[in-house]
C-alpha positions as CSV (number, residue, x, y, z in Angstrom):
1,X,130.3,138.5,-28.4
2,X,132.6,140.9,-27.2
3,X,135.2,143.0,-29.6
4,X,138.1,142.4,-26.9
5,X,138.1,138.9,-27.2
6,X,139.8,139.8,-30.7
7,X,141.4,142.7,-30.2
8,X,145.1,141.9,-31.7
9,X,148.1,143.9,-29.6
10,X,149.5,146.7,-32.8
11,X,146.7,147.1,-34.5
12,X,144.5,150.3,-34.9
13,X,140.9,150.7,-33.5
14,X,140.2,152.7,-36.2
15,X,138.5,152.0,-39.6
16,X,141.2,149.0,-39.9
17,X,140.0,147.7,-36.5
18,X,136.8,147.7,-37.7
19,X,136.9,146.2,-40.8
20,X,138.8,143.6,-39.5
21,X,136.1,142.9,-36.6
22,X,133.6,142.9,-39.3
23,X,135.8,140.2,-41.8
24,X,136.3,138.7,-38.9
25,X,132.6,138.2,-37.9
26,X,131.4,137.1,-41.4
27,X,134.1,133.9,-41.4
28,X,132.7,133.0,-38.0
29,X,129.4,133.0,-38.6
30,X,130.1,131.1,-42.2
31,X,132.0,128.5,-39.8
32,X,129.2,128.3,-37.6
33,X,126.6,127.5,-40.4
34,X,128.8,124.9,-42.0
35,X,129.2,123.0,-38.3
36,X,125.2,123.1,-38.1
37,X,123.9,122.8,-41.4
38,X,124.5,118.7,-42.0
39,X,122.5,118.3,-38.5
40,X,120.0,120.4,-39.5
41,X,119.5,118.4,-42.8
42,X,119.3,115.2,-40.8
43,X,117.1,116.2,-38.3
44,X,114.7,117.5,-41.7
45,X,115.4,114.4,-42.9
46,X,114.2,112.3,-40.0
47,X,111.0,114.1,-39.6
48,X,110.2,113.5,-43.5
49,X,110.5,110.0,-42.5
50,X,107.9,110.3,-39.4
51,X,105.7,112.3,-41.3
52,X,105.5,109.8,-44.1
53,X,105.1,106.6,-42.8
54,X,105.4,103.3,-45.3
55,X,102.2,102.1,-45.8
56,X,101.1,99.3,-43.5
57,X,101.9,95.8,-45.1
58,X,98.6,93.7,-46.1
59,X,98.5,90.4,-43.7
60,X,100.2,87.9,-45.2
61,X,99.6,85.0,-42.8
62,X,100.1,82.0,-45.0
63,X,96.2,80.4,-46.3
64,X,95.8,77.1,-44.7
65,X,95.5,74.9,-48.3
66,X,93.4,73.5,-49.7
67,X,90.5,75.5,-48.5
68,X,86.9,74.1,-48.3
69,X,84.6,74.6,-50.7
70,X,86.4,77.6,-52.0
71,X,84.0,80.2,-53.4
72,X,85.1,84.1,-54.8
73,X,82.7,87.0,-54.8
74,X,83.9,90.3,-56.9
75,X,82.1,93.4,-55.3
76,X,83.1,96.0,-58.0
77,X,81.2,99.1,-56.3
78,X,83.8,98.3,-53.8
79,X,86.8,96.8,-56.0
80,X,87.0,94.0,-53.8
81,X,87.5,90.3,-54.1
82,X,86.7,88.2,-51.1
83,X,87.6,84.7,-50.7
84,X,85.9,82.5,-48.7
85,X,86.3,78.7,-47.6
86,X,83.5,76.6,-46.3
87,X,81.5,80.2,-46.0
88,X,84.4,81.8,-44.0
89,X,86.2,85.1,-45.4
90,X,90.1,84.2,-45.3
91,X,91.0,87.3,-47.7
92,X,90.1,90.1,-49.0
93,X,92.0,91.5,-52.3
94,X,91.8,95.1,-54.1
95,X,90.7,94.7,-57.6
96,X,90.9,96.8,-60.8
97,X,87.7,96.7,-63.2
98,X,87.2,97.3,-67.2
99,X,87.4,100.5,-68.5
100,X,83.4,101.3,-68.2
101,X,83.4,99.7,-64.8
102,X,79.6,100.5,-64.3
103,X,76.8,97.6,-65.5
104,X,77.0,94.7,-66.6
105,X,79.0,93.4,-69.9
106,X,76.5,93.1,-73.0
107,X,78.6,92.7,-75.9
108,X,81.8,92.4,-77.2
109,X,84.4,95.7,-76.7
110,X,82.3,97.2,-74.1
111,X,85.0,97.4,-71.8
112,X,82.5,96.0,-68.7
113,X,83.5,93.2,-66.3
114,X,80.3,91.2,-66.5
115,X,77.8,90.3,-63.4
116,X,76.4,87.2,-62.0
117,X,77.3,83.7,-61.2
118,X,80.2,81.9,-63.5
119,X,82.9,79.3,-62.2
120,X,86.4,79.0,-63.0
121,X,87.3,77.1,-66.4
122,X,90.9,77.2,-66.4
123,X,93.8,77.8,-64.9
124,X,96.6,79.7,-67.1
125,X,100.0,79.7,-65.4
126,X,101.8,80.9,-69.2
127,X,99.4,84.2,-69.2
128,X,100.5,87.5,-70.6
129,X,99.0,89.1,-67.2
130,X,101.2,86.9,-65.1
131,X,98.9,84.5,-64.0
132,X,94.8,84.0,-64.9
133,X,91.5,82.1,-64.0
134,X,89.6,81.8,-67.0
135,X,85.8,82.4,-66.1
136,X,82.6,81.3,-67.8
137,X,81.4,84.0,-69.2
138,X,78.5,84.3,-70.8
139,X,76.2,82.7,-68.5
140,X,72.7,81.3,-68.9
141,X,71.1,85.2,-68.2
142,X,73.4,86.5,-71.0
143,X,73.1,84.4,-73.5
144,X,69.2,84.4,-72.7
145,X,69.5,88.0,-73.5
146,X,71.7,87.9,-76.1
147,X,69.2,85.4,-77.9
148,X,66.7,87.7,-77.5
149,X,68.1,91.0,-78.4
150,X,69.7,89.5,-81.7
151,X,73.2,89.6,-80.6
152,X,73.4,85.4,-81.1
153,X,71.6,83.2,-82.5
154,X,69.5,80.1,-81.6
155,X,72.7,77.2,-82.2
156,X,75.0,80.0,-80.4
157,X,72.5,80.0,-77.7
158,X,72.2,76.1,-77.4
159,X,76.5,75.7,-77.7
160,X,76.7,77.9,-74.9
161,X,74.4,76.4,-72.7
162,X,75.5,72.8,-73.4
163,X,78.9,74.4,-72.3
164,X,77.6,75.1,-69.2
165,X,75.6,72.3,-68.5
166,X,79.1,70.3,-68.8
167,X,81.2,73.2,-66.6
168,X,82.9,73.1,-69.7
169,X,84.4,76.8,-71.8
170,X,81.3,78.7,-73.5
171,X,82.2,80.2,-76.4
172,X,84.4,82.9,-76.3
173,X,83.9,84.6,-80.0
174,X,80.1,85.4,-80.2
175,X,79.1,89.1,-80.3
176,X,78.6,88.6,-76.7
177,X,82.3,88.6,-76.1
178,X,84.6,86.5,-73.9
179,X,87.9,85.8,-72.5
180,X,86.9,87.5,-69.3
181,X,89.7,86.5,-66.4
182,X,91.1,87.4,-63.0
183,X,94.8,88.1,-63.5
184,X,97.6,89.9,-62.2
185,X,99.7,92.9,-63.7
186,X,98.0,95.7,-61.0
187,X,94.7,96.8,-59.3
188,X,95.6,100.6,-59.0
189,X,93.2,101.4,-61.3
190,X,90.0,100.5,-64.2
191,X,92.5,99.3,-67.0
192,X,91.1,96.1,-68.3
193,X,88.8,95.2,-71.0
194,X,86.4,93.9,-68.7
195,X,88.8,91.1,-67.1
196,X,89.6,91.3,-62.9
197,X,93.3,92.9,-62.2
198,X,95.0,92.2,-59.2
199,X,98.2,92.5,-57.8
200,X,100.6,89.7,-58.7
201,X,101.4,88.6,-55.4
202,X,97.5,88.3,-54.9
203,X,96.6,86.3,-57.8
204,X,99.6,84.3,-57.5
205,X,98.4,83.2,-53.9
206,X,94.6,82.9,-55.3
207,X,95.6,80.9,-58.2
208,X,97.2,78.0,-55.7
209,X,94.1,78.6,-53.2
210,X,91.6,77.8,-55.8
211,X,90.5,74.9,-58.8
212,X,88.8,74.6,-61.9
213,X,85.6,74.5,-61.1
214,X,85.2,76.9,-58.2
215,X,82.2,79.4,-58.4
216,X,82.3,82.9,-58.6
217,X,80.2,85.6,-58.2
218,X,80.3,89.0,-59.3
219,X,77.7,91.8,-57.8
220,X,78.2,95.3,-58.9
């Protein structure tokens, strides 16, 4: 920009001039920084917000209830819970395992979410993780191996397997352990002590989509 265009009649175009040219120049080109800066900061702002999209909300289509024959299989390699009705996946849920996530639960405080076949025994809507679905574990295959490694003995064997025979609770304070569930309070992680964590808003529709009684599976 030209040094005319503030040229003030009476005043020297000496070292005055020029320090007033230069004062001058400074409060313009503070001016011009405050006029642009809040733009600038919005347009930043804006491109944060393309760059980093919200995450894509999970399908929520409402389950048609009740569901036929209602079955859940637990794929923990893949900490996935898929429910199906009448042999038909309708959902698919993000799970958290136990702590030592890998094989399958032995004994009590092992921190492993057992495999196999069990069914749910109850229903807990008072439970400290939100909401839970109490499942039958042990089975037949551990208390078979339980018998035979030493870890119960043979009326803890027979208890549980009447239990089962009935669809009724198996003992939950052997050396084999218990009080395994699917529950809420989070799947972001392995945090459990051998239990199935989901998100609340996922157990709390799987708790109205299924009964006592349905059969679960858990593969690893």
């Amino acid at each position: 920009m030209s040094k005319a265009l503030f040229h003030l009649p009476g005043h020297s175009q000496g070292s005055q001039g020029t320090l007033f040219w230069k004062s001058l120049q400074k409060i313009f080109a503070l001016s011009f920084l405050l006029v642009l800066l809040p733009g600038a900061i919005q347009i930043d702002s804006a491109s944060r917000t393309f760059a980093e999209p919200d995450a894509v909300p999970a399908d929520r289509t409402p389950l048609k209830l009740p569901l036929t024959k209602p079955k859940l299989v637990v794929k923990k390699g893949r900490r996935e819970l898929l429910l199906y009705s009448s042999d038909k996946l309708v959902r698919t849920y993000h799970v958290g395992l136990g702590l030592s996530p890998v094989g399958d639960k032995v004994r009590a405080g092992d921190r492993r979410t057992p495999e196999g076949d069990f069914y749910i025994f109850i229903k807990n809507d008072k439970s400290a993780f939100y909401l839970s679905l109490g499942l039958s574990y042990p089975n037949a295959l551990h208390a078979a191996r339980g018998l035979r490694d030493g870890l119960i003995n043979r009326s803890q064997y027979e208890t549980i397997m009447r239990a089962l025979k009935a669809r009724k609770t198996p003992p939950q304070n052997t050396r084999l352990g218990g009080d395994i569930y699917i529950h809420g309070h989070g799947s972001s992680s392995d945090w459990t002590w051998g239990c199935v964590a989901l998100e609340n808003e996922d157990i709390r529709e799987l708790f109205d989509a299924v009964n006592v009684g349905t059969p679960v599976t858990i593969q690893p």
